[in-house]
C-alpha positions, 0 to 999 in steps of 0.5 A: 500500500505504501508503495503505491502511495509513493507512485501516486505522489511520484505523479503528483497526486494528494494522498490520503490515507488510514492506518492503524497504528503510527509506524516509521514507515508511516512517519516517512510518508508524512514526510514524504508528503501523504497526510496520514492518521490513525484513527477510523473515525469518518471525521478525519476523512478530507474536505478534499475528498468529501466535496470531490468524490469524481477526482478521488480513487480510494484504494484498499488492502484486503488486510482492512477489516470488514467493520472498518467505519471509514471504508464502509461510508466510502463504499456507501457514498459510491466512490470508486473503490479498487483493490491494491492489485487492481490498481498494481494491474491498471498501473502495470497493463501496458508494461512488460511485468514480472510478477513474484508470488509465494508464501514466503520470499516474494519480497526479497526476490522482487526486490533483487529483481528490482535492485538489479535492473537498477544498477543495470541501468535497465528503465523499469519500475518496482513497487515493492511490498518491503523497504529496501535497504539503500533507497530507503523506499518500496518504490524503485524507478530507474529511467524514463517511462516509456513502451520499453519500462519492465515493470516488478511486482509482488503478486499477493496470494491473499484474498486471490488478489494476485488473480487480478494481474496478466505478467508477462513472466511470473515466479513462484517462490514456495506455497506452503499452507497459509492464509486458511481463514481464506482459503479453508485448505491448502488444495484451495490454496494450490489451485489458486497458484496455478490459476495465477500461472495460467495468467501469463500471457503468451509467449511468457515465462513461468520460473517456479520452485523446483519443489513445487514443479510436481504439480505447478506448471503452465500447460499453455504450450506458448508459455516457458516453463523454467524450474530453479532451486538451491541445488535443483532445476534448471537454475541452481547454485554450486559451491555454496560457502560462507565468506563472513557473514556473505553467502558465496555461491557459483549460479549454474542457468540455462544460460550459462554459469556465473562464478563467486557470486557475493550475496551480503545479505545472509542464509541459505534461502536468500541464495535460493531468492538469488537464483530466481531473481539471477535466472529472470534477469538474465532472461530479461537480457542483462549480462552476467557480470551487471548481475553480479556487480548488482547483487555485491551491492545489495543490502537485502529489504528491511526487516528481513535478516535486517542486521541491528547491532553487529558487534563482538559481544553482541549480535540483534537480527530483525526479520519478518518471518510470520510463517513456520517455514520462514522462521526456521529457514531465518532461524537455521540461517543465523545458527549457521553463521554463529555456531555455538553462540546462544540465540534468544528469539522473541517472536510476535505471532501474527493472526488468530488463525494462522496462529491457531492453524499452524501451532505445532509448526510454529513451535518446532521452529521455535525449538531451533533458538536457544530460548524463546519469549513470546510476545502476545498474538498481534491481531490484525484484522482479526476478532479474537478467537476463544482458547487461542493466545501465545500460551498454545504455542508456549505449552508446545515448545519443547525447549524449558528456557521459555516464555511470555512476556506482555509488551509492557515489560518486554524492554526489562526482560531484554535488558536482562538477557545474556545472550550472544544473538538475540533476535525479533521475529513478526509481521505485527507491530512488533517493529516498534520495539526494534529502535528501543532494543537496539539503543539498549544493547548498544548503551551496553559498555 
């Protein structure tokens, strides 16, 4: 959404918008020009926009809830009201586009896409669902708009909404369960990938990951299919190793081999973004050494193995992983690059029902840290839901060294930790204690 307000400002556009509660990355916008406020109340809805309802587009994340007063007034007043990525499809329908989609690793892989038609100096315009670290913005623009400007896009599997776009090339990252309060199971889940697949227009290309070819390919016989993985599939990587805290890899493609490969942003899932993201631009036609050079100077996404203190006694790492399967993936990341040092992870869950859907997932991951500390379940756009709270996830943990801690009292249990890596997980509002847990490791003499 955030993105899509930067584009609207890019074209001089005013900008209005709700959130619910005051982020840095809401602050940033005000600053950028957005007028911004927190409460849902019909009372902080513009003039502007009252007395003007034909100038005015109104665009909406599925995330809103369903009693949202503002949201609901608008939609009885007859304004024109889009979703996100109907808005993503109007922008991007006369562009080539590429559209990444997947429960996790859609983020870093279409922003290395994007980090590297930058730096090749390729026009192209991104709108990015994270911050990327270097631009300080989800909105990438390099050169003039014109027929020849690719467009990259994240193609959001919730609500279906990646439903609404027509790429020319799509990449599938994983699809493991989730989002079942939409989708009832993952079959459903399934079969929404490969209707998005089937979106690609002809003579597109469709690059999926390797563990999901059994079932996910486009049938259209004008369409490429291209497979890739860690070590798998037409495009992988050879000779993976560990440079100090870069991953160093060699990517094998059906185009040719690129050898050592620095990627600065650590774990062994973001080599496996590298290779997707190599893969497609080398189909968009920039050489192998461009790509190189460009991914050497990625700072990876903000918020994803986000690096907050770095020193001898002390490491804090700051990521997103809401989903079992990118909390063990981070968390196994960080056990290989500090081999026997202690690793607290302090995670917020996001959502009653995933929270209530993938319980047992959720604690095995959990289990790879040292000791754990749960924040309470950060609600979103859900209503609470009766014997569902953090305590599930805490009665399942194997691991003793564990337990919960209100907000409140967060910042005095940090600052009796004794750990050599500390960690934050989630995708709720948990990005708040973030600045304060840094400034207090680092008061540490």
């Amino acid at each position: 959404m955030s993105a899509l307000a930067r584009w609207f400002m890019h074209l001089g556009k005013k900008v209005y918008g709700y959130d619910k509660t005051e982020t840095p990355l809401t602050k940033k916008l005000i600053e950028e020009g957005a007028v911004i406020h927190y409460e849902d109340d019909i009372i902080h809805i513009p003039g502007e926009v009252l007395n003007s309802k034909d100038q005015v587009l109104v665009i909406y994340t599925p995330a809103i809830p369903k009693n949202h007063r503002e949201h609901n007034y608008l939609i009885a007043k007859a304004y024109t009201i889009l979703k996100r990525a109907e808005v993503l499809g109007i922008i991007t329908k006369d562009l080539y586009s590429v559209a990444v989609a997947g429960t996790h690793g859609k983020t870093t892989t279409s922003s290395m896409i994007a980090h590297i038609l930058k730096q090749a100096g390729k026009s192209s315009v991104a709108l990015m669902g994270g911050i990327l670290q270097g631009y300080e913005s989800n909105l990438i623009i390099e050169g003039e708009h014109t027929p020849d400007t690719i467009a990259v896009l994240e193609a959001d599997e919730y609500d279906r909404s990646f439903l609404r776009l027509s790429p020319d090339i799509a990449v599938v990252t994983s699809a493991d369960a989730d989002h079942l309060d939409i989708y009832g199971a993952h079959d459903a889940m399934k079969s929404s990938f490969k209707q998005f697949i089937q979106k690609v227009k002809p003579n597109g290309h469709v690059f999926v990951n390797e563990s999901l070819t059994s079932w996910l390919i486009n049938e259209n016989p004008i369409v490429e299919n291209h497979s890739y993985s860690l070590q798998k599939g037409n495009n992988k990587a050879s000779n993976i190793h560990i440079s100090g805290t870069d991953f160093v890899f060699d990517f094998h493609g059906e185009k040719g081999i690129i050898h050592d490969i620095s990627l600065p942003i650590p774990g062994y899932h973001n080599v496996e973004n590298a290779i997707a993201a190599i893969a497609v631009t080398i189909q968009l036609g920039i050489d192998h050494e461009s790509v190189k050079a460009a991914l050497a100077c990625f700072k990876g996404v903000k918020r994803r193995f986000e690096y907050q203190v770095k020193r001898s006694d002390v490491v804090y790492i700051d990521d997103y992983a809401h989903h079992p399967m990118e909390i063990k993936a981070f968390i196994g990341s960080v056990r290989s690059l500090y081999p026997g040092k202690k690793i607290t992870a302090i995670f917020q869950p996001h959502l009653f029902t995933r929270t209530r859907d993938f319980v047992d997932g959720f604690a095995e991951s959990l289990d790879l840290a040292d000791e754990v500390i749960l924040m309470d379940i950060y609600p979103a756009r859900e209503l609470p839901i009766k014997g569902i709270t953090s305590k599930i996830i805490l009665d399942k943990i194997k691991n003793p060294d564990k337990s919960i801690v209100p907000n409140e009292e967060l910042m005095h249990k940090v600052a009796l930790l004794d750990s050599d890596v500390i960690v934050t997980v989630g995708a709720g509002d948990i990005d708040r204690f973030v600045q304060p847990i840094k400034n207090l490791l680092e008061s540490r003499k």
